[in-house]
N, CA, C and O of each residue as an XYZ file, in Angstrom:
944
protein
N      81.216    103.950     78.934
C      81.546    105.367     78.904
C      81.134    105.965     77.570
O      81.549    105.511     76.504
N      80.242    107.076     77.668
C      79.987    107.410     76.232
C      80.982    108.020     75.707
O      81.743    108.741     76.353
N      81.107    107.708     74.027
C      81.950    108.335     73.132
C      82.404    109.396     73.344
O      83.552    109.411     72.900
N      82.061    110.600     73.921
C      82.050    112.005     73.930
C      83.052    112.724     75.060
O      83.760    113.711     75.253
N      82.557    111.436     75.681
C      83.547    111.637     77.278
C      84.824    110.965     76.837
O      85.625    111.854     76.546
N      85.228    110.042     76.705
C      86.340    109.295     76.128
C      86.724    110.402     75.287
O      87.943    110.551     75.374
N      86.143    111.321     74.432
C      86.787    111.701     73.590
C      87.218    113.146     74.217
O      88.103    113.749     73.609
N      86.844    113.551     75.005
C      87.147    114.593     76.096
C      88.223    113.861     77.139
O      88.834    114.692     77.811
N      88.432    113.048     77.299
C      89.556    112.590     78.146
C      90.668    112.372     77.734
O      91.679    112.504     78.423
N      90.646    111.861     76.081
C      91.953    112.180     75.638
C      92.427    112.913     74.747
O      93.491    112.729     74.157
N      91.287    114.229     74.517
C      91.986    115.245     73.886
C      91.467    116.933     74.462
O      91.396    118.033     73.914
N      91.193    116.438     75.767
C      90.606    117.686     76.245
C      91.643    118.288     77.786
O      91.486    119.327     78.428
N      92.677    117.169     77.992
C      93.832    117.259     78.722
C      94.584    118.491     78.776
O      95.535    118.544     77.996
N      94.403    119.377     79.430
C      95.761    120.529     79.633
C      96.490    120.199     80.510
O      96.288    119.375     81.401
N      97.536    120.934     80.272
C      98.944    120.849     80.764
C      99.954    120.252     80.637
O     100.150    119.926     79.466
N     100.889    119.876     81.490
C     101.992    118.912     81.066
C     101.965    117.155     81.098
O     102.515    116.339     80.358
N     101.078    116.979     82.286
C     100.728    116.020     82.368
C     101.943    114.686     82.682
O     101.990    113.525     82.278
N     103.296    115.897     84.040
C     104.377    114.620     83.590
C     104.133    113.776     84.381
O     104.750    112.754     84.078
N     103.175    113.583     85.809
C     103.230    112.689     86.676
C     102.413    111.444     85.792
O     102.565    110.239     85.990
N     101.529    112.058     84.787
C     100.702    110.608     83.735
C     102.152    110.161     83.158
O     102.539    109.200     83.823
N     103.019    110.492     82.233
C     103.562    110.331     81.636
C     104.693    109.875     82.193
O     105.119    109.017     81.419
N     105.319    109.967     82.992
C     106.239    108.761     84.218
C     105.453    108.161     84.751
O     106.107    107.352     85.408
N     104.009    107.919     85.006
C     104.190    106.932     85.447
C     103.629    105.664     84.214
O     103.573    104.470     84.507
N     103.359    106.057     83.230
C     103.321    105.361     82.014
C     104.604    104.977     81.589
O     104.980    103.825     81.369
N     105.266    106.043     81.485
C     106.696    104.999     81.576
C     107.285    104.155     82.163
O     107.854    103.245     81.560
N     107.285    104.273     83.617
C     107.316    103.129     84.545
C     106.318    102.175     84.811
O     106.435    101.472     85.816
N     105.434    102.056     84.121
C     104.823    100.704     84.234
C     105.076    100.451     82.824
O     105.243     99.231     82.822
N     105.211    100.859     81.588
C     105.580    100.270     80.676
C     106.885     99.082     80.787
O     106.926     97.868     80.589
N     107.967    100.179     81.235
C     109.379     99.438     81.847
C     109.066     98.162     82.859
O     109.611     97.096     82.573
N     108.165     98.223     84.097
C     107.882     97.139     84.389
C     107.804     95.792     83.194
O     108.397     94.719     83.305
N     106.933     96.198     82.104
C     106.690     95.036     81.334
C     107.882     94.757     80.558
O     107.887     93.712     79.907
N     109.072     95.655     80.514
C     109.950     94.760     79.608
C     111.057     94.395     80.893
O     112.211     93.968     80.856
N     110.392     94.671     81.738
C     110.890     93.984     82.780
C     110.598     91.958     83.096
O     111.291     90.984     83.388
N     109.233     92.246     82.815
C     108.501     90.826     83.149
C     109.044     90.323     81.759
O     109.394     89.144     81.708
N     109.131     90.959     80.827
C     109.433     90.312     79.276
C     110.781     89.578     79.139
O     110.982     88.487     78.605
N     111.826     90.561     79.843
C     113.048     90.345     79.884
C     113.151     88.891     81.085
O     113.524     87.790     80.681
N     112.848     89.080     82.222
C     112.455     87.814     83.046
C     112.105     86.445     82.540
O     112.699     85.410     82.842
N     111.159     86.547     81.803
C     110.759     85.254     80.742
C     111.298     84.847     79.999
O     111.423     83.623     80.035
N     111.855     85.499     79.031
C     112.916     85.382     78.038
C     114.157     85.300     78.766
O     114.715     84.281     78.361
N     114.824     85.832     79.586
C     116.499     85.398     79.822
C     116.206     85.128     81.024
O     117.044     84.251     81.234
N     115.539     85.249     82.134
C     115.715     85.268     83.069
C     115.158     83.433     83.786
O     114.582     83.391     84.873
N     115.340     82.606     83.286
C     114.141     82.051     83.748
C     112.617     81.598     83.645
O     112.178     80.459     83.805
N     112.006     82.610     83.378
C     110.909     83.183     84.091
C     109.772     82.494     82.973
O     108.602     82.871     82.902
N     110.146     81.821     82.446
C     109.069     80.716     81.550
C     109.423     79.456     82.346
O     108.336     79.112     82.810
N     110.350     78.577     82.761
C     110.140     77.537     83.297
C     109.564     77.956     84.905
O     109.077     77.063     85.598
N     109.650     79.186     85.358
C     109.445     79.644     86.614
C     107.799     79.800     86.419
O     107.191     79.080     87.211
N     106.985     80.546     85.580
C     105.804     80.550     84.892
C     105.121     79.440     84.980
O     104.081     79.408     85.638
N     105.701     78.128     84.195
C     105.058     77.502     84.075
C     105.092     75.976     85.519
O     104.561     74.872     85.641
N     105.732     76.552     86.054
C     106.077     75.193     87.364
C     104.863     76.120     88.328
O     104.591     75.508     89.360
N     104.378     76.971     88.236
C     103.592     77.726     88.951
C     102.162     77.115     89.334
O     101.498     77.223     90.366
N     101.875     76.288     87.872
C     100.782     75.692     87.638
C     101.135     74.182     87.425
O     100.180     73.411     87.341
N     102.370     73.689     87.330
C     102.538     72.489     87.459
C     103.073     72.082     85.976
O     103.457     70.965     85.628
N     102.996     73.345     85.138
C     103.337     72.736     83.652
C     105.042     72.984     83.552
O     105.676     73.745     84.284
N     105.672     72.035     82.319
C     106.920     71.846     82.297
C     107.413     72.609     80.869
O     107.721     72.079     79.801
N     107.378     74.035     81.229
C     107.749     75.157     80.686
C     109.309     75.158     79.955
O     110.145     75.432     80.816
N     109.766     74.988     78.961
C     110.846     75.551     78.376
C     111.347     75.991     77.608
O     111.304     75.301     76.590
N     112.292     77.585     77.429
C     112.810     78.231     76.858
C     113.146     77.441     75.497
O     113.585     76.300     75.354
N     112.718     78.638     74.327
C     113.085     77.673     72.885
C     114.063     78.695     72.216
O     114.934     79.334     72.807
N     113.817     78.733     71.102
C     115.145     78.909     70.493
C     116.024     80.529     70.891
O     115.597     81.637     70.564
N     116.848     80.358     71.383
C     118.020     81.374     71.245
C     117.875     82.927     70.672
O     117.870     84.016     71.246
N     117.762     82.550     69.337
C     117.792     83.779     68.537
C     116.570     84.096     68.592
O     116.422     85.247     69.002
N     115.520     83.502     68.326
C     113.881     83.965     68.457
C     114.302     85.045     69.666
O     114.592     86.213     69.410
N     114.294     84.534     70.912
C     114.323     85.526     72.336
C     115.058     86.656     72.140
O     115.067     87.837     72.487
N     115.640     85.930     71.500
C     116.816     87.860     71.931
C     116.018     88.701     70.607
O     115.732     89.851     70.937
N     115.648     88.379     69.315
C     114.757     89.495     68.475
C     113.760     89.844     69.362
O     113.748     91.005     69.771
N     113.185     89.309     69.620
C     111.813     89.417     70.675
C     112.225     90.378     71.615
O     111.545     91.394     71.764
N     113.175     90.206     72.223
C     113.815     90.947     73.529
C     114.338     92.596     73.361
O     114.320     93.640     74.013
N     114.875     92.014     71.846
C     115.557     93.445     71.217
C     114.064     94.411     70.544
O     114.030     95.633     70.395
N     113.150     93.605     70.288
C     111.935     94.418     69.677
C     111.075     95.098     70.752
O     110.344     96.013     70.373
N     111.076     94.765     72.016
C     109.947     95.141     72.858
C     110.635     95.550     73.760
O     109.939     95.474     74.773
N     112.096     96.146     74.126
C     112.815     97.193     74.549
C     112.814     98.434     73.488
O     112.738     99.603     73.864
N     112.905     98.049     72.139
C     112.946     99.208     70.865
C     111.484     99.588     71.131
O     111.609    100.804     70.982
N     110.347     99.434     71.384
C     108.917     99.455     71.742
C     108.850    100.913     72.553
O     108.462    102.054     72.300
N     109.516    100.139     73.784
C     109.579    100.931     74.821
C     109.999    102.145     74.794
O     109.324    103.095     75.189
N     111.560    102.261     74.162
C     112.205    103.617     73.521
C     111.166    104.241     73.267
O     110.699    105.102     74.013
N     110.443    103.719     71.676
C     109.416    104.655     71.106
C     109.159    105.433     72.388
O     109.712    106.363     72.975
N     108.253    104.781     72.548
C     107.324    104.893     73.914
C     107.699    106.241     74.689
O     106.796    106.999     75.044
N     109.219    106.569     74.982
C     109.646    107.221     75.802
C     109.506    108.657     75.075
O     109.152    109.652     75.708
N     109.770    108.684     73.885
C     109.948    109.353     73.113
C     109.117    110.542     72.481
O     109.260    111.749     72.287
N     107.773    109.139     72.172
C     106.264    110.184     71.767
C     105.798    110.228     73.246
O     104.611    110.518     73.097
N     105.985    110.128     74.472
C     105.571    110.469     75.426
C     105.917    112.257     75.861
O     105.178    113.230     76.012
N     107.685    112.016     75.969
C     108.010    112.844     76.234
C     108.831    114.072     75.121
O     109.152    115.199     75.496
N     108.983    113.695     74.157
C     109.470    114.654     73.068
C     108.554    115.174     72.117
O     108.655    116.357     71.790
N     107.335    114.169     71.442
C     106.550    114.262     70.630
C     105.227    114.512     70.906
O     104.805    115.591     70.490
N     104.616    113.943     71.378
C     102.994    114.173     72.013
C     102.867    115.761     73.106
O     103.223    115.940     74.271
N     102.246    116.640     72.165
C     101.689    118.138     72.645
C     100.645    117.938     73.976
O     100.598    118.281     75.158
N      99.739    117.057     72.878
C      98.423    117.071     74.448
C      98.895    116.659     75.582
O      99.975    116.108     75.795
N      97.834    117.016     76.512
C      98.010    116.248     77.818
C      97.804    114.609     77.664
O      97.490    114.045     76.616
N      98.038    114.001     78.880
C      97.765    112.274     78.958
C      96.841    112.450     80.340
O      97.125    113.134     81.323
N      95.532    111.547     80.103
C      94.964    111.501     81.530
C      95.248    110.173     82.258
O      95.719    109.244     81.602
N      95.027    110.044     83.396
C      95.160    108.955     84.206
C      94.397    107.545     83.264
O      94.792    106.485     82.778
N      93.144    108.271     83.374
C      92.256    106.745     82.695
C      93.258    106.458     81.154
O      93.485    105.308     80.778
N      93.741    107.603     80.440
C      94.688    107.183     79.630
C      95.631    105.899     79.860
O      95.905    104.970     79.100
N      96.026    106.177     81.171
C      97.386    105.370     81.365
C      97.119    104.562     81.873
O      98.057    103.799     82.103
N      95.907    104.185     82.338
C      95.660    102.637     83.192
C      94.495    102.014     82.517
O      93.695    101.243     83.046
N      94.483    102.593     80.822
C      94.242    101.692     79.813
C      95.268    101.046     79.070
O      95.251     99.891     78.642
N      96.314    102.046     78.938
C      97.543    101.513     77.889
C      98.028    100.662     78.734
O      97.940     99.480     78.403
N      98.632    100.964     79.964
C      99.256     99.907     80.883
C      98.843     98.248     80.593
O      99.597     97.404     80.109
N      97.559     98.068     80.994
C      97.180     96.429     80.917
C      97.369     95.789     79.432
O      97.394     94.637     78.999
N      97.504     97.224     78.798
C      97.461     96.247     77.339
C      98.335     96.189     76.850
O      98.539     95.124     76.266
N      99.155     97.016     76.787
C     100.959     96.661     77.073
C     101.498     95.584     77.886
O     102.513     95.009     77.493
N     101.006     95.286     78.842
C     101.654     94.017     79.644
C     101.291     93.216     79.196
O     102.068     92.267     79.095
N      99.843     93.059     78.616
C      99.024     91.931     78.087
C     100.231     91.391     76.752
O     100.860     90.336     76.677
N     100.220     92.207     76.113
C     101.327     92.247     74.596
C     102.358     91.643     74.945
O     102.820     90.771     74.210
N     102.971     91.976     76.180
C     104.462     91.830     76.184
C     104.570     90.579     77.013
O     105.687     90.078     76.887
N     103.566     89.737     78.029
C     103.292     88.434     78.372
C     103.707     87.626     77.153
O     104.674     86.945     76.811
N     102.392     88.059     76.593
C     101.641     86.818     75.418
C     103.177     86.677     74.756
O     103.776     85.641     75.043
N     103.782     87.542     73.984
C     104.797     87.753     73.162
C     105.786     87.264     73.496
O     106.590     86.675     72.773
N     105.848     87.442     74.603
C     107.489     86.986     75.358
C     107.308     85.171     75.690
O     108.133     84.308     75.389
N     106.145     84.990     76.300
C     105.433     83.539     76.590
C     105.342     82.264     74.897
O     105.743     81.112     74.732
N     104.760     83.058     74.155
C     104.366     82.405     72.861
C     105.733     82.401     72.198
O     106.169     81.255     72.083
N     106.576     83.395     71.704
C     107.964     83.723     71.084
C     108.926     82.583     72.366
O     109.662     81.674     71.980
N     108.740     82.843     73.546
C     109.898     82.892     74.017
C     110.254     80.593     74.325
O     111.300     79.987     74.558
N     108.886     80.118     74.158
C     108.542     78.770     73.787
C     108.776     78.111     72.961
O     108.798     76.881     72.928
N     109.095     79.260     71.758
C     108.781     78.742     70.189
C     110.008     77.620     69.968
O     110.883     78.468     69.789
N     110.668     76.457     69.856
C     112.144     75.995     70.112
C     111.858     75.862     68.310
O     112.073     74.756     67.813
N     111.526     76.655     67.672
C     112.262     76.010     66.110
C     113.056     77.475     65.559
O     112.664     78.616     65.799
N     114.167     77.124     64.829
C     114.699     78.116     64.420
C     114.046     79.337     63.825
O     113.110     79.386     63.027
N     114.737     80.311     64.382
C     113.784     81.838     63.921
C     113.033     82.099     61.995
O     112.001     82.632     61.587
N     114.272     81.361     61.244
C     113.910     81.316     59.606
C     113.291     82.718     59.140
O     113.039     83.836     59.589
N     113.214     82.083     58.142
C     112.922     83.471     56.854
C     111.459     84.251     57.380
O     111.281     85.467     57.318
N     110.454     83.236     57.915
C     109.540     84.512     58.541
C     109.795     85.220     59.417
O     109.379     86.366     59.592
N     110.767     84.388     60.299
C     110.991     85.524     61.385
C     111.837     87.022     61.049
O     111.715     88.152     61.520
N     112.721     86.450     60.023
C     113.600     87.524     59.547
C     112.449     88.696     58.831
O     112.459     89.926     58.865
N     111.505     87.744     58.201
C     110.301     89.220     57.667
C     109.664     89.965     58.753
O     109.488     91.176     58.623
N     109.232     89.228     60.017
C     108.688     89.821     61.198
C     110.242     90.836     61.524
O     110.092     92.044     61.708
N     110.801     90.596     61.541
C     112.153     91.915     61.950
C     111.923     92.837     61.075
O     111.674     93.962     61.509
N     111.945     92.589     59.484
C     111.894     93.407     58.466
C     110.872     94.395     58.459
O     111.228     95.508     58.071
N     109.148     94.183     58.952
C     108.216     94.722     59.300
C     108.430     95.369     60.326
O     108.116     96.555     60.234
N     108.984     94.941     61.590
C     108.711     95.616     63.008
C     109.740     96.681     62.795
O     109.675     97.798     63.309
N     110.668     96.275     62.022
C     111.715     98.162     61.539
C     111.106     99.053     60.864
O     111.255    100.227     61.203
N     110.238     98.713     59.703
C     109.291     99.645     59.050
C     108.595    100.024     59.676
O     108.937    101.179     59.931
N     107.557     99.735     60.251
C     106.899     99.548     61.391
C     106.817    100.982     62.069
O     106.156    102.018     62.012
N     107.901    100.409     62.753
C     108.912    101.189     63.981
C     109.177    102.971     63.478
O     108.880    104.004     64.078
N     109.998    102.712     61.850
C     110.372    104.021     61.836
C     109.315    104.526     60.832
O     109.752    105.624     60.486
N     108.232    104.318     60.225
C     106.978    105.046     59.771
C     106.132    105.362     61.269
O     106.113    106.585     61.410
N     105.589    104.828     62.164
C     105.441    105.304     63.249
C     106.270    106.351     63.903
O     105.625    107.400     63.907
N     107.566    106.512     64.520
C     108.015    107.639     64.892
C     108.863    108.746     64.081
O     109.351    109.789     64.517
N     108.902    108.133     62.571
C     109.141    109.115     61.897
C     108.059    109.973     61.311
O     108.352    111.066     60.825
N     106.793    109.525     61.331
C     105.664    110.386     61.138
C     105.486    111.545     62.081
O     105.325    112.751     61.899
N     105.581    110.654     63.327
C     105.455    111.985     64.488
C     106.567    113.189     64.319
O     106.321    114.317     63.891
N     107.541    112.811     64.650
C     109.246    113.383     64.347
C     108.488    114.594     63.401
O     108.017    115.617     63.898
N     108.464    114.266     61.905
C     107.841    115.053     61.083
C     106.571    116.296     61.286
O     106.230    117.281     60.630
N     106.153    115.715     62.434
C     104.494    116.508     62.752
C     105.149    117.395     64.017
O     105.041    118.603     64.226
N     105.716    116.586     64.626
C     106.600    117.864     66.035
C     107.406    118.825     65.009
O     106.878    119.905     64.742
N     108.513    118.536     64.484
C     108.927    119.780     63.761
C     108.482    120.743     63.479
O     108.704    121.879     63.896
N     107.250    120.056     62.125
C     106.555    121.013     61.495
C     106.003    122.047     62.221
O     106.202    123.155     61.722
N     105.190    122.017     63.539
C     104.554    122.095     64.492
C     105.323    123.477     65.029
O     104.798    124.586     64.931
N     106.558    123.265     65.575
C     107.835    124.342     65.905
C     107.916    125.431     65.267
O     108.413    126.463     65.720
N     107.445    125.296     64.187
C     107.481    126.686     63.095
C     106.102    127.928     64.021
O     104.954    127.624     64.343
N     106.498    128.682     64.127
C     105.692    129.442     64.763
C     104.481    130.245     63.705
O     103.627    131.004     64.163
N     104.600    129.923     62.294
C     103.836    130.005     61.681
C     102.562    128.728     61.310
O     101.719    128.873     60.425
N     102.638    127.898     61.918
C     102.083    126.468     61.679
C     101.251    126.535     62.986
O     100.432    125.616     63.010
N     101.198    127.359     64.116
C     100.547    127.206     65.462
C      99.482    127.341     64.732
O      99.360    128.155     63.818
N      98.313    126.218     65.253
C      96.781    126.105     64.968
C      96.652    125.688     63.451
O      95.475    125.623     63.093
N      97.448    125.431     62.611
C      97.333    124.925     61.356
C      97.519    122.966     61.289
O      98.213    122.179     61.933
N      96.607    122.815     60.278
C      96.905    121.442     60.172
C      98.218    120.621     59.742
O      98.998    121.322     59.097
N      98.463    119.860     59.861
C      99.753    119.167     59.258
C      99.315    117.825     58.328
O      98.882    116.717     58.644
N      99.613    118.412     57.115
C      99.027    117.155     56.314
C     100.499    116.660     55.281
O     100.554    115.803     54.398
N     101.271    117.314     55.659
C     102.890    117.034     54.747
C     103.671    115.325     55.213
O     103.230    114.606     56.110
N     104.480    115.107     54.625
C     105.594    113.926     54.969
C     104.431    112.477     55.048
O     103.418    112.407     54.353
N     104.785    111.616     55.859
C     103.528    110.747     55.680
C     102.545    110.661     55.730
O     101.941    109.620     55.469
N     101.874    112.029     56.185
C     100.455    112.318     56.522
C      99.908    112.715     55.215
O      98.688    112.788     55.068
N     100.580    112.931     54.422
C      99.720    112.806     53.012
C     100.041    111.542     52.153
O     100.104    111.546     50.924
N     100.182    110.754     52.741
C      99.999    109.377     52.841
C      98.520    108.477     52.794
O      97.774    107.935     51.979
N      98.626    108.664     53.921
C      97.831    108.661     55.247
C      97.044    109.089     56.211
O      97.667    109.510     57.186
N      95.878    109.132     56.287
C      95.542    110.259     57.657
C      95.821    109.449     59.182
O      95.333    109.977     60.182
N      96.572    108.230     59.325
C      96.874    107.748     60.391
C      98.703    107.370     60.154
O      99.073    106.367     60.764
N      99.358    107.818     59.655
C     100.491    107.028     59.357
C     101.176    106.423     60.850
O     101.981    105.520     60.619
N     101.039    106.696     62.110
C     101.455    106.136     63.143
C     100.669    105.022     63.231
O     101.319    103.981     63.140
N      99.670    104.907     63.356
C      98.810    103.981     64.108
C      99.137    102.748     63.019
O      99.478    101.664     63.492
N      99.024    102.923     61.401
C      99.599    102.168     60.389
C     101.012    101.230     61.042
O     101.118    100.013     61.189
N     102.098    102.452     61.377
C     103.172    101.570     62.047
C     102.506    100.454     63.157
O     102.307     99.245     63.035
N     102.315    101.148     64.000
C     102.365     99.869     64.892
C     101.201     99.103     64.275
O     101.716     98.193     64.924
N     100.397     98.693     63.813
C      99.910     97.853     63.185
C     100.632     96.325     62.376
O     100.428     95.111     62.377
N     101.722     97.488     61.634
C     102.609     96.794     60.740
C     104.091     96.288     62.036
O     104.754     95.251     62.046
N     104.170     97.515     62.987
C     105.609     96.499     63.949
C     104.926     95.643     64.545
O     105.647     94.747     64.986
N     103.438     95.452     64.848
C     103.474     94.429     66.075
C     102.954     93.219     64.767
O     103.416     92.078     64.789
N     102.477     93.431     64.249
C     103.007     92.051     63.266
C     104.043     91.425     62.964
O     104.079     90.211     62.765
N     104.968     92.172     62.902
C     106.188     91.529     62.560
C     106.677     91.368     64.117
O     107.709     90.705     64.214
N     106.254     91.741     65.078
C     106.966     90.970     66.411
C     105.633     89.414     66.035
O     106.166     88.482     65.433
N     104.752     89.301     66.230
C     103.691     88.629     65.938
C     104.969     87.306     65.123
O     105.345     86.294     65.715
N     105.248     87.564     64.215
C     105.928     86.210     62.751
C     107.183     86.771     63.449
O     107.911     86.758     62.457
N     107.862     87.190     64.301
C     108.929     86.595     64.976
C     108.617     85.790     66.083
O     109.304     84.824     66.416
N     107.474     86.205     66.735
C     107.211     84.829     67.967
C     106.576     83.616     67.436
O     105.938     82.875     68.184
N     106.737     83.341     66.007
C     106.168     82.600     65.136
C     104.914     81.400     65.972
O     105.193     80.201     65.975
N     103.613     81.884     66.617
C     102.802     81.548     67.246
C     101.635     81.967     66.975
O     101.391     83.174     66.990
N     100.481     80.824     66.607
C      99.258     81.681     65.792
C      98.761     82.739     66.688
O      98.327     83.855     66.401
N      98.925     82.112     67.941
C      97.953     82.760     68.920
C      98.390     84.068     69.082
O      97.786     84.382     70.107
N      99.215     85.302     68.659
C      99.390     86.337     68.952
C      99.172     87.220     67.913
O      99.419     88.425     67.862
N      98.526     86.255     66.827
C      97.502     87.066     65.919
C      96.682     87.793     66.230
O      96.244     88.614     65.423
N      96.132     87.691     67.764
C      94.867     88.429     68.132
C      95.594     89.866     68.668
O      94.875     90.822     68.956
N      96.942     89.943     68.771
C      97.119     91.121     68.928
C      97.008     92.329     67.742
O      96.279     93.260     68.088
N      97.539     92.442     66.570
C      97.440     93.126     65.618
C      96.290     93.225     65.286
O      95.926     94.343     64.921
N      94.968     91.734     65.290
C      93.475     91.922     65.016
C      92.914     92.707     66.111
O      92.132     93.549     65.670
N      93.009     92.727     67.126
C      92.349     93.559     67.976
C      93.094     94.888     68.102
O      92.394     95.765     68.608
N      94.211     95.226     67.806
C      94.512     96.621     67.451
C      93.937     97.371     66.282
O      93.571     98.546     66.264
N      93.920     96.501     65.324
C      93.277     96.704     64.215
C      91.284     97.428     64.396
O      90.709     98.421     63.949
N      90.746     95.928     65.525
C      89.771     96.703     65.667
C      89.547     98.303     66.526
O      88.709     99.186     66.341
N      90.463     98.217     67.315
C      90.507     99.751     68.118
C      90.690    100.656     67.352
O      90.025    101.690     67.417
N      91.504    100.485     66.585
C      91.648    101.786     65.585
C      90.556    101.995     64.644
O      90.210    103.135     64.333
N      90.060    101.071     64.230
C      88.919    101.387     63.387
C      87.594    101.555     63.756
O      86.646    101.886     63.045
N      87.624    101.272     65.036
C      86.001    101.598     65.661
C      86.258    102.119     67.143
O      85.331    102.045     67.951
N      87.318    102.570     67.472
C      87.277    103.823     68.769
C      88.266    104.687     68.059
O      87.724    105.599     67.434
N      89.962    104.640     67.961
C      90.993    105.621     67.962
C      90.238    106.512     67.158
O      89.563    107.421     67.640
N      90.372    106.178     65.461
C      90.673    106.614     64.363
C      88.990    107.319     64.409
O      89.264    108.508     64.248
N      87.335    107.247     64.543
C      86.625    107.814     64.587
C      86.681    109.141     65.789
O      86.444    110.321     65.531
N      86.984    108.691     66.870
C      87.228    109.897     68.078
C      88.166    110.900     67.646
O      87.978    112.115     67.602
N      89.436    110.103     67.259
C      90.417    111.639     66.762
C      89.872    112.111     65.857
O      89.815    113.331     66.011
N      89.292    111.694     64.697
C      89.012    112.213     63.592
C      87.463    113.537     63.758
O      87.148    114.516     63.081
N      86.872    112.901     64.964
C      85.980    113.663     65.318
C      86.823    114.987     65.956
O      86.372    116.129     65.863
N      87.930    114.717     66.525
C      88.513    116.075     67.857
C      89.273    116.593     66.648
O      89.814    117.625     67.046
N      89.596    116.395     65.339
C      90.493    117.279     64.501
C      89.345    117.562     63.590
O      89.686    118.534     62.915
N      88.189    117.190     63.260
C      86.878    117.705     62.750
C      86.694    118.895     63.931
O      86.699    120.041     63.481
N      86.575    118.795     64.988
C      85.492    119.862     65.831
C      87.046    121.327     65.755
O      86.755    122.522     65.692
N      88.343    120.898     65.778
C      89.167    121.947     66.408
C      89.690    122.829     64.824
O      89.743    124.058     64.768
N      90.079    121.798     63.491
C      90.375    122.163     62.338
C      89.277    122.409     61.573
O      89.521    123.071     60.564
N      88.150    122.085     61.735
C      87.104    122.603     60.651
C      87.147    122.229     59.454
O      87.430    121.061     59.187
N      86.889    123.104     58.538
C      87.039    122.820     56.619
C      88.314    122.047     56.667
O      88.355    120.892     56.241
N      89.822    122.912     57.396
C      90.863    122.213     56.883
C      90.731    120.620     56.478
O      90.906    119.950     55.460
N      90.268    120.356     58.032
C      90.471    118.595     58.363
C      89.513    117.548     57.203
O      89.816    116.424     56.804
N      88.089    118.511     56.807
C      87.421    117.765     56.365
C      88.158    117.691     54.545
O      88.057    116.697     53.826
N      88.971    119.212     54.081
C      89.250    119.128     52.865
C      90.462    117.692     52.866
O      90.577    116.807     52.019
N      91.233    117.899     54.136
C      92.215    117.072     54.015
C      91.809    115.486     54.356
O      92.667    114.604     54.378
N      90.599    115.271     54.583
C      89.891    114.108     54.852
C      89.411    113.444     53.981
O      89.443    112.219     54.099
N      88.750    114.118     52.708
C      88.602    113.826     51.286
C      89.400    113.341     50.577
O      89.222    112.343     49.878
N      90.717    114.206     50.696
C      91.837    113.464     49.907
C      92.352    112.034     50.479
O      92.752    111.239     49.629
N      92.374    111.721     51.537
C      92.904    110.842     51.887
C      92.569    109.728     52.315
O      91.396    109.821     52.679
N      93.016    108.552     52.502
C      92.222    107.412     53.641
C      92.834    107.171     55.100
O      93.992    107.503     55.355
N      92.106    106.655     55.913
C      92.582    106.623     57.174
C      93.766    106.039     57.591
O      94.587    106.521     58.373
N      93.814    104.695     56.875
C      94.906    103.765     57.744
C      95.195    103.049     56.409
O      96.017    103.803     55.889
N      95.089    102.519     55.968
C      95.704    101.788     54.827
C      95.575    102.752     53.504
O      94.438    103.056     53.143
N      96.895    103.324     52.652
C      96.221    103.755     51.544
C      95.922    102.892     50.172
O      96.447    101.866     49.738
N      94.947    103.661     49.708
C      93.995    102.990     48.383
C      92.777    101.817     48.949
O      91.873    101.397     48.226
N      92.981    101.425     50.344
C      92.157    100.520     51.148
C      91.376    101.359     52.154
O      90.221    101.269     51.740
N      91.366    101.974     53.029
C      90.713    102.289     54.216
C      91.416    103.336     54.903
O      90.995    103.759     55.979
């Protein structure tokens, strides 16, 4: 799909867009459905007798952080869907996020929910991250809806609170929460989640938006583009 179109599909959306947006919520909920299944329900020795392997639930406290992090996920979720996010959502929107959300919340719940050694001091840092995480992600937005409300701010940029930070301070969060779910499922293999988020943002999200707040803000975006870096500050 060329760049242009992608970038017209998710910022060229009018309207309300609530039938995208329930049903993104309800397939999200499916997955902390399947998450919750694996983790308390069973559903790892049930998983793994499927294929003949002898699957079992590990440590205690690991599952339930895990369990408690990717229901707190979901919240977000509900939140910048329906309180925070202005644009529309398109379909192809939502039956991209969908698979990769379930994908996340498999691996996570599967790798974490196996792990049988006590949760320890990394896991307690993976909590410590996925709260920062968590509230620099929806407290950035929080900040940008407000601002937004002022009826003097319609069509103006928002570069205040973490966004002069940052020119991504959300996408930063989840970067930084799904790492720290990542060193709570203390499992190498779910490293590839934060690395491959990492690459989306830096070679689709963060160039496409930056192009749709270049074409709609003009000078503003580019003066406020100078000052700042994208996703990591003093790095990138």
């Amino acid at each position: 799909m060329p760049k242009q179109s992608l970038q017209q599909q998710m910022y060229g959306v009018t309207g309300a867009s609530r039938a995208q947006r329930v049903t993104l919520a309800i397939l999200i909920a499916c997955c902390v459905g399947v998450a919750w299944w694996l983790l308390f329900g069973g559903g790892i020795a049930a998983a793994g007798g499927r294929f003949g392997w002898e699957w079992t639930a590990g440590d205690a406290t690991r599952r339930a952080f895990l369990g408690a992090g990717l229901t707190i996920y979901f919240v977000r979720v509900l939140f910048t869907e329906f309180a925070f996010l202005q644009r529309g959502v398109s379909w192809a929107e939502v039956f991209t996020i969908a698979p990769w959300a379930f994908a996340i919340y498999v691996l996570l719940a599967l790798a974490g929910g196996m792990n049988p050694a006590a949760l320890g001091i990394t896991g307690i840092d993976g909590a410590v991250l996925f709260v920062l995480g968590s509230w620099m992600n929806s407290y950035a937005e929080y900040q940008r809806h407000v601002w937004k409300q002022c009826p003097d701010h319609r069509g103006k940029l928002f570069t205040g609170g973490l966004f002069c930070r940052v020119r991504h301070p959300n996408y930063l969060g989840d970067l930084i929460s799904f790492s720290g779910l990542c060193l709570i499922a203390g499992h190498w293999i779910t490293a590839i989640i934060p690395a491959l988020m990492l690459c989306g943002f830096v070679f689709v999200n963060i160039p496409m938006l930056d192009a749709h707040l270049r074409e709609h803000y003009g000078p503003a975006f580019d003066e406020y583009a100078r000052k700042t870096r994208k996703l990591i500050p003093f790095v990138y």
